[in-house]
Steps between C-alpha positions, in 0.01 A plus 500: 500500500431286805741613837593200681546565899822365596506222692812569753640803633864540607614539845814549669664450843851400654519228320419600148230532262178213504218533290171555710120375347369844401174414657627451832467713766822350710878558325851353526553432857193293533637341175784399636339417831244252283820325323662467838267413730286202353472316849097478592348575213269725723527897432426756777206538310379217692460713788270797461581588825853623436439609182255740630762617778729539263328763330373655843881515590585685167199720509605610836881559447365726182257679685825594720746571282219743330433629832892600602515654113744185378262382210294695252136532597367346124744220549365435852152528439559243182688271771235491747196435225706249334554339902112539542450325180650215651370500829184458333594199290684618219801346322568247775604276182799720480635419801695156374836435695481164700421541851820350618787700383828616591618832531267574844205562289684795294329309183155540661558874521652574181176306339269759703710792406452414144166395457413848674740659319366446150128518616576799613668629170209370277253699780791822391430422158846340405586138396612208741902482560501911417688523829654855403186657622436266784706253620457210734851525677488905513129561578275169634780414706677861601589472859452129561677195493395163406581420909257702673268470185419128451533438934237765525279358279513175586380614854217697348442188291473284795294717711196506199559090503443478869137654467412242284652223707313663818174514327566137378586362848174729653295294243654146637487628838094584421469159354664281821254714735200448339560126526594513828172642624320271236669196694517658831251240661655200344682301716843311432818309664810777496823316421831548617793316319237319315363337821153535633545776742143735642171577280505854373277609242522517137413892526809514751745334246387760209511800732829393533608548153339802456676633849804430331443717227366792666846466705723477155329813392559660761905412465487595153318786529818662753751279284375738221552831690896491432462474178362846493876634549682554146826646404419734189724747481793281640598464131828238445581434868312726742703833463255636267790587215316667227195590670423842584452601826111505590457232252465139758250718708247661161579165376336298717248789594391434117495100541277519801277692326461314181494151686299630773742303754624673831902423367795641692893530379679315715718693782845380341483397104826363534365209704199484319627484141710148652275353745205289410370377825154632396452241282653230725217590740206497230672210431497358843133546472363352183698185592341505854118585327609201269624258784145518676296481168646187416426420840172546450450320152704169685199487736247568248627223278530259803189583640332413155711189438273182396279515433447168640860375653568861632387746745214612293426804743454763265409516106671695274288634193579258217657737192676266291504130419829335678651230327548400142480123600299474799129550505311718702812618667501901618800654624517793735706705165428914672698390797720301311604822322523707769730263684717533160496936535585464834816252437593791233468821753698297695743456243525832445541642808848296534614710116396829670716393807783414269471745280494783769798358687679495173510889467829638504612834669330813354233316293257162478556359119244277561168635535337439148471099682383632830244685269405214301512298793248713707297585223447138426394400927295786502272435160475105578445562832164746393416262252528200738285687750249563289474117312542372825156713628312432199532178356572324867453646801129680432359094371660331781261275684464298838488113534298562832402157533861346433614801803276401749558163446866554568419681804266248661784201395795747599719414817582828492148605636622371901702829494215704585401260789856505636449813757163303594585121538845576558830354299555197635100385410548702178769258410316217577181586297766587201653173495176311564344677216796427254513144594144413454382755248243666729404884557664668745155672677356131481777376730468800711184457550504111584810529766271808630760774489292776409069520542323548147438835555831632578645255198217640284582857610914444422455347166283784358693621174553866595666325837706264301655763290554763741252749432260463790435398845238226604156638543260434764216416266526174348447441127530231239784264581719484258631223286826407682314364780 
């Protein structure tokens, strides 16, 4: 006679009875919280990151509750492997509720305390939902509340995201410097409000984007400090109801250890359980790390406009074809798409804002958003970073003839004579020049402002663009003349 395995099992909460699929690790309340919540379509599985916190956060509250004799040794030691199983990969399918939920992320919890929950019966040798002998209520989440749980490990969550944002932006940053030293002798007109202003050179315009980085790293390397501070132990509003005493400090002892971070409970968990300026701040920062990237890709797409009624400076390494009707055409897509990640950090940063001003005395309902919302500006942001280094910035090339061209034609280039021929002459030679289409050193030269020497010895390119003084010895003259 052949056994079939059944294919539900029964579970019951406040609400009543629901039948469960018997191969699922996760029970009734993430039933309910699947039925309830179909908003994104994205599960926290999405984002390993929490996931993997999650776990870390459970492991840790069992190793304390083991530690200050509240849970069984054999149930905590089948916690923390079935935790460890996860932190290393396993069952992230089972974590299913929709990122954006209400209840303050209580859903998210629940669906960590049962996936460990039955794991860790099957590694006790019992079947799933055989919560007499370990439940996920009594045991994975004794001494914990889903409002110091799910705040905690969204912080822990964040702070693993970060490192991969920081490496991402170190890899940009890499790519911006090498050009600049790759272009550093290649001389340009600088613009200011789209006007013709003083030549710089094209090494000085990519060290600038790479500056910029280094400086955003810097901001979100301190803006990620704070988020070191966490609540466990605070349980529902910060008075630590339910929790042992002992249990917020060998709590988070246990968490640092297991996430190797240097995490401290905040000095009142009644503040900390309601305020989420934290996040406002790492908010602050991805918007202002996404304000000057799109910077950045506007004058990389301007700078390669054309290629034959644009600037034309700069080419950007063809990747795809550009139109579906025009021939030939090739559009500058990487920036394109980075512009589009920035618009949506951007976007984001105003739902943290809301969503943290929307918190109401002794709790924040709303930070399953600012999670998604965060999670979201920190992965695009890496993954812009990255495409943005490899398929644009490391095959950029120079136009050098179109740039010096502009230079000599520019009437910009009487700006560095000004201290030397004075302003009133400067003016002079600039509307001369602009009126009949002549060079600037020509006409200086003609009207006998300045000997050939001295002109020769202002116009040299490391002159021009600020990164020198004239030298004594004279050398080739250089095109502008």
């Amino acid at each position: 006679m052949t056994t079939v395995a059944a294919a539900h099992r029964s579970e019951h909460d406040l609400l009543g009875d629901r039948d469960v699929p018997a191969e699922a690790y996760w029970g009734i309340h993430t039933l309910r919280a699947t039925e309830n919540f179909p908003i994104t379509g994205t599960a926290i599985s999405a984002y390993p990151h929490l996931i993997d916190a999650l776990a870390a956060v459970k492991e840790a509250a069992a190793r304390a509750n083991e530690e200050l004799g509240l849970l069984e040794p054999r149930k905590a030691a089948a916690i923390a492997e079935a935790c460890r199983e996860i932190r290393d990969g396993e069952l992230h399918d089972q974590f299913v509720v929709d990122v954006i939920q209400g209840g303050a992320g209580t859903s998210t919890n629940m669906n960590a305390n049962e996936v460990i929950a039955n794991r860790a019966l099957e590694l006790l040798g019992h079947a799933k939902g055989d919560y007499l002998h370990l439940h996920p209520n009594e045991d994975v989440n004794l001494g914990q509340s889903t409002n110091d749980v799910y705040p905690t490990a969204v912080k822990v969550a964040t702070v693993f995201a970060v490192r991969g944002l920081l490496k991402a932006m170190a890899v940009l940053q890499d790519a911006f410097a090498r050009k600049a030293v790759e272009f550093r002798d290649v001389l340009k007109m600088g613009r200011t409000q789209l006007q013709d202003a003083v030549p710089m050179t094209l090494g000085q315009e990519f060290s600038s984007y790479a500056v910029m980085l280094d400086e955003d790293r810097l901001r979100l390397a301190e803006a990620v400090e704070l988020i070191h501070e966490i609540n466990l132990g605070a349980t529902a509003i910060g008075t630590g109801l339910n929790a042992p005493a002992g249990y917020a400090e060998s709590a988070r002892r246990h968490l640092a250890d297991i996430t190797g971070l240097p995490l401290v409970t905040a000095a009142n968990l009644v503040e900390a359980t309601q305020d989420c300026g934290a996040f406002v701040q790492m908010s602050g920062v991805l918007k202002r790390i996404a304000v000057k990237l799109s910077k950045s890709c506007n004058d990389l797409r301007l700078l390669s406009s054309g290629p034959r009624a644009g600037l034309n400076e700069i080419n950007l390494p063809p990747v795809q074809a550009g139109s579906s009707i025009m021939p030939g055409k090739v559009n500058p897509v990487i920036p394109e798409v980075v512009n589009q990640v920035a618009f949506e950090v951007i976007g984001n940063d105003v739902t943290i804002t809301m969503a943290a001003e929307a918190g109401q005395l002794q709790l924040n309902a709303f930070e399953p958003i600012i999670l998604h919302s965060l999670s979201e500006s920190i992965t695009h942001l890496s993954a812009a970073c990255l495409t943005l280094a490899e398929r644009c910035v490391a095959g950029i090339t120079a136009n050098t003839e179109v740039l010096r061209a502009a230079v000599e034609n520019s009437i910009g280039l009487v700006t560095a004579l000004n201290p030397h021929i004075g302003y009133t002459a400067a003016t002079d030679i600039a509307k001369e020049a602009l009126a009949t289409g002549r060079g600037v050193a020509e006409l200086v030269l003609e009207k006998g402002l300045l000997p050939a020497e001295r002109l020769e010895a202002l116009l040299r390119p490391e002159v021009l663009a600020g990164s020198g003084t004239p030298k004594a010895t004279s050398g080739t003259v250089p095109r502008v003349l």
